[in-house]
VEXKOL-618258 format. One line per field, with one value per residue (C-alpha): residue number from 1; residue in three letters; x, y, z. Coordinates in nm, 2 decimals. Example, Ala and Ser with C-alpha at 12.3 -4.5 7.8 and 13.67 -1.06 7.14 Angstrom:
2
num: c(1, 2);
residu: c(ala, ser);
X: c(1.23, 1.37);
Y: c(-0.45, -0.11);
Z: c(0.78, 0.71);
***
This chain:
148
num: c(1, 2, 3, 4, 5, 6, 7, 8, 9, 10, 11, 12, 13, 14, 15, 16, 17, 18, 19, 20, 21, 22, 23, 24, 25, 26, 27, 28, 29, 30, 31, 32, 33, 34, 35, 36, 37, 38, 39, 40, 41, 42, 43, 44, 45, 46, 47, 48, 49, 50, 51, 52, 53, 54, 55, 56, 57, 58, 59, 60, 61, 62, 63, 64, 65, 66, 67, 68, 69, 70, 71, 72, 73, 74, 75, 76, 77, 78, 79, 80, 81, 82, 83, 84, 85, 86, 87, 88, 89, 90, 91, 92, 93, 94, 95, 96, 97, 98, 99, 100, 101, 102, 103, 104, 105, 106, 107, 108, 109, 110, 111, 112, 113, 114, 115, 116, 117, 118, 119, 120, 121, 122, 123, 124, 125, 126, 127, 128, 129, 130, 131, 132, 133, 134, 135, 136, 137, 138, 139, 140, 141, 142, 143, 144, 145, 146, 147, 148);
residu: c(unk, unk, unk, unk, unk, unk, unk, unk, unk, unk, unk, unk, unk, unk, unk, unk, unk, unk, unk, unk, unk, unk, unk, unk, unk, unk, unk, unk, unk, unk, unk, unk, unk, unk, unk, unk, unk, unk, unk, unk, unk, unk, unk, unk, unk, unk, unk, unk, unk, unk, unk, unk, unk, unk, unk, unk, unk, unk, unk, unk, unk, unk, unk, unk, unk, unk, unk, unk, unk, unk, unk, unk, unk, unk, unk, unk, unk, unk, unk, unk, unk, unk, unk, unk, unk, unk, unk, unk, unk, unk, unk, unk, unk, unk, unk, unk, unk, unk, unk, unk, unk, unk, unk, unk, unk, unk, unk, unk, unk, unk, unk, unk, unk, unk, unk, unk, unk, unk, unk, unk, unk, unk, unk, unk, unk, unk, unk, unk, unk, unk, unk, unk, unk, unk, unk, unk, unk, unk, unk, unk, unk, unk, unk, unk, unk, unk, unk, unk);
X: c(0.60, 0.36, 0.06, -0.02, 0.25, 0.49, 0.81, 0.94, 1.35, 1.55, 1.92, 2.21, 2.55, 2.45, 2.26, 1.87, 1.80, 1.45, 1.32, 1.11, 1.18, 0.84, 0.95, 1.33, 1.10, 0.89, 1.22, 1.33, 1.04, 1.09, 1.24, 1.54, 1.52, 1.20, 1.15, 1.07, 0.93, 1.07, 0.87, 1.07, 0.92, 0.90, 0.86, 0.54, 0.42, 0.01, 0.04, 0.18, -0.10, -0.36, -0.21, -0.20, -0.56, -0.68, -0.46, -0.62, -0.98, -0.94, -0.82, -1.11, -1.33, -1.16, -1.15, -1.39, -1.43, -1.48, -1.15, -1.18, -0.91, -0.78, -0.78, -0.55, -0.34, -0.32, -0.19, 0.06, 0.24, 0.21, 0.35, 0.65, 0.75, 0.63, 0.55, 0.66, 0.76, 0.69, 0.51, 0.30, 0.14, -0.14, -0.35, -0.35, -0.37, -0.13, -0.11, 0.10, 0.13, 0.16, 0.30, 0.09, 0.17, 0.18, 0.51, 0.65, 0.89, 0.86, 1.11, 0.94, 0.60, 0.71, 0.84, 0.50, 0.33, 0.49, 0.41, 0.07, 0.08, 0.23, 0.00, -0.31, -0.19, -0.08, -0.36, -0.65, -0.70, -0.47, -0.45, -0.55, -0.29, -0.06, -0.06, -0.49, -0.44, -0.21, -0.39, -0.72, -0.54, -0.39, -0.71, -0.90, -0.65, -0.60, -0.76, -1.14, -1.11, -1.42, -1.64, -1.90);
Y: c(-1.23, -0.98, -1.13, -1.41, -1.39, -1.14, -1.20, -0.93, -0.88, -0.61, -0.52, -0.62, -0.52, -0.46, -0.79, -0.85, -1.11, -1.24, -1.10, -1.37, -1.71, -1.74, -1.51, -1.74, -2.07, -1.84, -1.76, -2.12, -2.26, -2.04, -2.19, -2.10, -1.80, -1.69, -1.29, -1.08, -0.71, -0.53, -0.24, 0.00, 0.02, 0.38, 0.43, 0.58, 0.74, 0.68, 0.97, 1.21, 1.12, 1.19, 1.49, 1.65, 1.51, 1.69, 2.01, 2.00, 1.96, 2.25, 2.48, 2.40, 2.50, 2.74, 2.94, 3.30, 3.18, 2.84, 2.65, 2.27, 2.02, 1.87, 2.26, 2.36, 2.06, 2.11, 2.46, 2.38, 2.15, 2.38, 2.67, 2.45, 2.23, 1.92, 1.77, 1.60, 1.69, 1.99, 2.28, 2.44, 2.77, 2.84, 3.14, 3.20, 2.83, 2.62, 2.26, 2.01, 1.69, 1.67, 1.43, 1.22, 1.28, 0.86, 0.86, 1.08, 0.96, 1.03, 1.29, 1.45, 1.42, 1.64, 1.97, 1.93, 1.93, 2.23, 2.39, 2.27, 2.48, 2.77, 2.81, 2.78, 3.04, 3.29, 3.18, 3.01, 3.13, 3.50, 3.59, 3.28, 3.17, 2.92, 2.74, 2.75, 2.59, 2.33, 2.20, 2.17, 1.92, 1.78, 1.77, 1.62, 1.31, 1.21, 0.91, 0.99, 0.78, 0.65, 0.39, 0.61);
Z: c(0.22, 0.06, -0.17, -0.35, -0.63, -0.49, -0.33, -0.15, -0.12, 0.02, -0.06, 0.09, -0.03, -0.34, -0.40, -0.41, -0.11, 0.00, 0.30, 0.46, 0.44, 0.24, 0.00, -0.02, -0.06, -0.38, -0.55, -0.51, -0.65, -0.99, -1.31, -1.45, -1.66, -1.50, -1.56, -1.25, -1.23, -0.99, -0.77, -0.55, -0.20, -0.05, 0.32, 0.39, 0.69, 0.74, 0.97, 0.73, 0.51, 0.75, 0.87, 0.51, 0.40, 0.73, 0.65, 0.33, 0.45, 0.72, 0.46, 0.24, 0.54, 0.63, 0.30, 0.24, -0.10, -0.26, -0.29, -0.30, -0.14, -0.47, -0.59, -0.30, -0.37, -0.75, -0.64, -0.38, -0.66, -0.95, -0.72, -0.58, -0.87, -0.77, -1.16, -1.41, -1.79, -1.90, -1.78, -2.05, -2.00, -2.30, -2.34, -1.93, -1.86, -1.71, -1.80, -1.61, -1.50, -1.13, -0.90, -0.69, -0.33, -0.33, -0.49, -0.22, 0.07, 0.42, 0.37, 0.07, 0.21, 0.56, 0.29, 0.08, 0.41, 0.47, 0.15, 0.18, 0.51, 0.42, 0.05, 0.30, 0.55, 0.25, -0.02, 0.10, 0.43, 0.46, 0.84, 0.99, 1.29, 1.20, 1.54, 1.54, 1.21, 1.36, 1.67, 1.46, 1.20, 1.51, 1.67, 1.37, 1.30, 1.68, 1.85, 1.94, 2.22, 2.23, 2.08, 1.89);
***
């Protein structure tokens, strides 16, 4: 069961079907004609998401010339197509809305990853080794170890 007035349910053959029996004992519990929004769960991977905000913050540091994080990942969706509606372009100026990397799946997060990659080794940071790149996000996101 998720939080305190949420039932969570997965599908099964087509059907809706609680997926805890706390969530079955919520649903039972609901009178008749009782409306329920629905939100569609996406898989996320915390890792991914570490990975890229580390990608992003080595790029950042990594740059000759001032390029912030949210900059590089403004970029990185405007150059692959990752919005939504239009894309206006006005006296030099482009003017999109983007999608938030929080609406990605797993599956969509790994190619803007690899976007995100390849835009910093062509754009931010030209010349820089992809594999240095790499280990230090690796590096950055990995267990210190330690206590402090």
């Amino acid at each position: 069961m998720a939080g305190r007035g949420q039932i969570v349910a997965r599908m099964e053959a087509g059907q809706l079907v609680p997926a805890a029996w706390g969530d079955r004992q919520e649903l039972a519990k609901a009178e008749e004609g009782a409306l329920f929004t629905l939100t569609k769960y996406r898989p996320r991977s915390d890792r991914q998401n570490r990975y890229l905000h580390a990608l992003l913050k080595k790029g950042a540091e990594s740059a000759a010339t001032y390029w912030p994080e949210e900059k590089i990942k403004a970029e990185v969706k405007l150059a692959n197509g990752w919005i939504e509606g239009a894309r206006v372009e006005l006296n030099g100026v482009v003017y999109a809305s983007v999608r938030s990397t929080a609406d990605l799946n797993m599956e969509e997060m790994k190619l803007f990853i690899e976007q995100t990659k390849e835009y910093i080794l062509t754009a931010v940071c030209p010349g820089m080794d992809e594999s240095e790149l790499e280990r230090e996000v690796e590096a950055d996101i990995a267990p210190s170890g330690g206590l402090g």
